[in-house]
N, C-alpha and C positions, 0 to 999 in steps of 0.2 A: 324200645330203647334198651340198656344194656340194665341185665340183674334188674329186667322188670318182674314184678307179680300183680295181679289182676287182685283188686279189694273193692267191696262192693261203695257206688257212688248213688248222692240222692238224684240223678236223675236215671239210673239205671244202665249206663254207659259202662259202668265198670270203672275207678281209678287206679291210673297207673303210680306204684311203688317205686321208685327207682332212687341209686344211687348218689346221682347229682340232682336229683328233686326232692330230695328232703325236707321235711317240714321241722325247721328249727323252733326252737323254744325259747320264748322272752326276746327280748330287744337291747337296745341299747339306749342312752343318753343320748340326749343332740349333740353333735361333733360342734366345736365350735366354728369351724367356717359355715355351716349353717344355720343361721340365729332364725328363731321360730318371732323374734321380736319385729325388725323391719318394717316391713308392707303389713306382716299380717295375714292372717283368711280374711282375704277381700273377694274371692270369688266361690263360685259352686255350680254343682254339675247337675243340668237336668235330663232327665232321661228322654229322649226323643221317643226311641222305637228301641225294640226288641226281634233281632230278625230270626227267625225259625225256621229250620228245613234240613241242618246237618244232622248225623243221625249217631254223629260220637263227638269228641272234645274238636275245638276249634283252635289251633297251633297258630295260627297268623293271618292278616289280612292287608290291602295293600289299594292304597289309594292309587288309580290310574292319573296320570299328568294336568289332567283337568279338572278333576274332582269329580265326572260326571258317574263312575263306576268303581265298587267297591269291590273288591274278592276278597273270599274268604276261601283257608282251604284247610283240611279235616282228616279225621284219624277213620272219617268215613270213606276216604279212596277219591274223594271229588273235591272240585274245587268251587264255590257258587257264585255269580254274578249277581249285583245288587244295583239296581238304580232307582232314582227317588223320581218319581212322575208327574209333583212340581217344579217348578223354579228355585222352590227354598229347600236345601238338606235338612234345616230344622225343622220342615213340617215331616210329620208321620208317615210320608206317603212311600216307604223306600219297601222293592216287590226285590223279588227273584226276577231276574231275565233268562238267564241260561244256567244249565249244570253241567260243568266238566268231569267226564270220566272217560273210565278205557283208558286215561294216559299213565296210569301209574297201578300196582297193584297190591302196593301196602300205603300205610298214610302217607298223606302230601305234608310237609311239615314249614315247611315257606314259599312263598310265591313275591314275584317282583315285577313290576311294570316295565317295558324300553321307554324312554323318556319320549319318545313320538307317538306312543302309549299303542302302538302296532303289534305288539307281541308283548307276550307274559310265558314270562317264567318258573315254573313249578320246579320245588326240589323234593324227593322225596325217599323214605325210609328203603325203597326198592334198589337203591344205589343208582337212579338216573334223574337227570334234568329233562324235562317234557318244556318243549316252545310251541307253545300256541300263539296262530297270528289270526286277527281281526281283518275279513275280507266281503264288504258288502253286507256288514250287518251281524254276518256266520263268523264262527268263531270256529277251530282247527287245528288238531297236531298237525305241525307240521315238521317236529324232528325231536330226534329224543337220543340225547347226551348221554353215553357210557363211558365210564372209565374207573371212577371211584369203586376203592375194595366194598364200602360197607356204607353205612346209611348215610345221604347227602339231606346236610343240615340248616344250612342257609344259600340265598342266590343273591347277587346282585349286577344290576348295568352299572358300566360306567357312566357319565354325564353325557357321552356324545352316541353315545351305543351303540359304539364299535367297538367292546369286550364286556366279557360277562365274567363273572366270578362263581364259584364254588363252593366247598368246603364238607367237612365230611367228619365221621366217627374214626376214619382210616388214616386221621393226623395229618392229611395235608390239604392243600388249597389249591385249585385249578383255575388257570386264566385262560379262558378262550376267546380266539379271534371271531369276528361273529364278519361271514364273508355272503356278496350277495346269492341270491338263491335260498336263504335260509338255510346256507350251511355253516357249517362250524367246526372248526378247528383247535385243538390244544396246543395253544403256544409257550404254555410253561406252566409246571407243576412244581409249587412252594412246599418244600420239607423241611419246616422248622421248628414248628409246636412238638410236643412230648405226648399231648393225649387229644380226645376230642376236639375237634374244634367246631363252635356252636356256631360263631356268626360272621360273617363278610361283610363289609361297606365301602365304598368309593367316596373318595373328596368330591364334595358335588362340583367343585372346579377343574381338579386336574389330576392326573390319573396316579393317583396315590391310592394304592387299598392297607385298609388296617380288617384285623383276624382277633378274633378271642375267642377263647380254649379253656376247656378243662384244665389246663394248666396255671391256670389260673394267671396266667400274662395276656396281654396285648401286642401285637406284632405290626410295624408300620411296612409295606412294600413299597419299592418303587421299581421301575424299569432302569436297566444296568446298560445304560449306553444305548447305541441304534441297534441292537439285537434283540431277539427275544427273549432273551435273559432278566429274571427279577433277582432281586436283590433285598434281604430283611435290612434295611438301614437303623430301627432304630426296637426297641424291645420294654415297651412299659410293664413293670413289671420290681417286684422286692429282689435288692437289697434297699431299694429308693422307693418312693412314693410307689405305691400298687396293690389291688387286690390281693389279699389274702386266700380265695377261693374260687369257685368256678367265674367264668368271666362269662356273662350269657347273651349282654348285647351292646349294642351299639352305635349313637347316632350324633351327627354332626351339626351342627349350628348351620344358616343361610350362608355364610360367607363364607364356613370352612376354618376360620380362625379359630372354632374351641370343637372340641369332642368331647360328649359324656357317653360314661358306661355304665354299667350293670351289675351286680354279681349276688352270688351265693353268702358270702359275707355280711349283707345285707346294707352296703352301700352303693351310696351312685359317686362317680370321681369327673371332674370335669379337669380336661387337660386340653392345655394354650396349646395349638397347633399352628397358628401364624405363622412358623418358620419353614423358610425353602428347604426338602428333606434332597433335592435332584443332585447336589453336591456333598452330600454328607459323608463324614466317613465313619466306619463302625462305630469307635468309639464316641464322637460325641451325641450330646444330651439336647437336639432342639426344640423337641415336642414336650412340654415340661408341667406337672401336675399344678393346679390353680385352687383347688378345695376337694371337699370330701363332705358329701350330705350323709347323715346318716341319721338314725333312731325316729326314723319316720314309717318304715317295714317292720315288722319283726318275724316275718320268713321270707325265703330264696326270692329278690327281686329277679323277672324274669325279662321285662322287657323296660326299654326306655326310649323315649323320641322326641326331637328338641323340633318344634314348629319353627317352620320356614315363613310362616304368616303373621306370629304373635310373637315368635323368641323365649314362650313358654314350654317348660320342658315339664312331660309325662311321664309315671313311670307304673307300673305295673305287676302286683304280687301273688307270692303262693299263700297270702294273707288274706284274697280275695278282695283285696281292695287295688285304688287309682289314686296315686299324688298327685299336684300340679304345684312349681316350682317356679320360681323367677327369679336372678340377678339383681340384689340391690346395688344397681351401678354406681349411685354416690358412695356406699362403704363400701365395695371393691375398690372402687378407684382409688379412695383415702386408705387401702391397704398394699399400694405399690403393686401393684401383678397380679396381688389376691383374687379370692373370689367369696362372698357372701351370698348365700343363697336363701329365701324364704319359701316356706310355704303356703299357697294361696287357696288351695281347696282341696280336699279331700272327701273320698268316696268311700264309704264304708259297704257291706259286700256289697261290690259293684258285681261282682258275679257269685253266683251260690260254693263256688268252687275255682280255683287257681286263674289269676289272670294273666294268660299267658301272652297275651301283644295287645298294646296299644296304639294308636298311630292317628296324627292331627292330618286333619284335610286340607289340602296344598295352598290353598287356596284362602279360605273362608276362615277367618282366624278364631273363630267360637265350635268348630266340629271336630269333636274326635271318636274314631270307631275302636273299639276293644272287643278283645276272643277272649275267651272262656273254656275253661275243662268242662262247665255246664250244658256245652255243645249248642251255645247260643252269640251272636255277633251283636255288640249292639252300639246306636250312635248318642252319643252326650253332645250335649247344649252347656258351653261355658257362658254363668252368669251373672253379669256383674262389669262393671267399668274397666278397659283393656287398654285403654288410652295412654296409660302411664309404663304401656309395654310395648304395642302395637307403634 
């Protein structure tokens, strides 16, 4: 990454210095839309397994549509398949199946599933997107995406997976039409952001993508009429409600009605997205901020992800630890629009070194896999009654 230097790390990997990964100092207070009072730590994380075999830090991993396989991919060049060889993710049993290389030849730094879980997505520091497709077992490039000036940063499908998203260190965001044959096409290149931009995601209903950037804003897209043309409709971001600093990630509720993010600042913001963006016009406001967690990090949170299974949302630091989070719906609701949030468990170093992604199992509303600078993957066991969330 940019204005990096190499500082020695405890597992011998080397850590990366860098600009926008800075290790801040001290914390803050709890924000009052997040009262520590609520719910309570009524839950806790147990350690399943510890998967082993990358051979430098561990940037991202990505549940396939099933739950049945896990990727993870690395500042080692490859990306690794993981399956569990019981019937339970919470037993112990999760192996290595495959190892992806040759498709990239600097780190892989995200990877994404096609929702028919037929092909994944690698993006990486080399400026290309590598698709690999699942055919009888084997696993295969089968095309590889240029265009970006400089390092591509995140990927993601749409819901129906027919486009894929982009994004890059080069400031802008690429939408491609994904066309039979496993070809692919650029159907519009978003030039809005001012610096980096870290991550992409799609409305898991309808094809809305939101962008966050070293610029420390959020950017909402939609498509500009029956052409290929997109359109920035809406811009989260200060003089109003918004990150103060880097914006690192990004994830959306089951239904698409809320998105929470990330940042360098050291909060998470959960913003109401219920409203139709497809008639908006510049100036108005309908994607509109709900709370602001905070004084639960006290360095760069780096990743965050709101379960599709439980409604508990994850998030994950360069403090080496894992939150879990939940909505107290009765004091939101008795606050008109608001949001309260609690905290329900906490992982202290959940990795010996930065934790760089999180992400709940689609499925099984108790598993979640987290990366590591530690250059280790591992899966958690949520403990404790889910009833009053699930």
């Amino acid at each position: 990454m940019e204005n990096s230097s190499i500082e020695p790390a405890s597992n011998g990997f080397g850590k990366l210095s860098v600009s926008d990964k800075s290790k801040d100092e001290g914390g803050e207070e709890a924000a009052v839309e997040s009262s520590r009072n609520g719910i309570g730590l009524g839950l806790s994380l147990r350690l399943v397994q510890q998967l082993e075999g990358h051979l430098d830090r561990v940037w991202s991993v990505a549940w396939s549509p099933s739950g049945r396989t896990l990727v993870s991919c690395s500042g080692d060049k490859s990306c690794r398949l993981w399956e569990n060889s019981s019937a339970s993710a919470s037993s112990p049993n999760w192996r290595c199946q495959a190892v992806l290389e040759g498709g990239h030849n600097r780190t892989i730094r995200a990877c994404d599933w096609s929702p028919d879980g037929k092909l994944l997505a690698t993006a990486s520091f080399d400026a290309t997107t590598a698709i690999w497709e699942i055919v009888g077992g084997e696993i295969e490039n089968v095309a590889t995406l240029e265009g970006h000036d400089n390092e591509v940063k995140s990927v993601s499908w749409n819901s129906s997976g027919s486009l894929l998203a982009t994004c890059s260190r080069d400031k802008h965001v690429w939408i491609w039409d994904v066309q039979p044959g496993n070809e692919f096409e650029c159907m519009s290149v978003l030039a809005g952001h001012t610096q980096d931009v870290k991550c992409v995601t799609w409305h898991p209903t309808r094809d809305i993508l939101v962008s966050a950037s070293y610029d420390n804003t959020i950017k909402v897209w939609t498509e500009d009429g029956d052409g290929d043309d997109w359109r920035c409709v809406q811009t989260l971001a200060e003089p109003g409600p918004g990150h103060t600093s880097t914006v690192w990630a990004l994830s959306f509720n089951k239904d698409g009605s809320r998105l929470v993010s990330c940042s360098d600042d050291l909060t998470l913001m959960v913003w109401d997205t219920s409203e139709d963006l497809y008639d908006a016009s510049a100036d108005q406001t309908l994607w509109k901020h709900v709370a602001m967690i905070s004084g639960y990090h006290d360095r760069t949170i780096f990743s965050v992800n709101w379960s599709r299974a439980n409604g508990l949302i994850a998030s994950g630091a360069a403090d080496d630890s894992i939150r879990i989070f939940s909505e107290d719906r009765e004091q939101s609701s008795a606050e008109l629009g608001g949001g309260t949030f609690s905290m329900l468990a906490k992982q202290e170093k959940a990795h010996s070194t930065d934790v760089n992604c999180v992400q709940w199992h689609p499925t099984n509303p108790r598993i979640l896999a987290s990366a590591g600078d530690d250059g280790f993957v591992k899966i958690w066991e949520v403990i404790g009654d889910l009833s009053f969330v699930c």
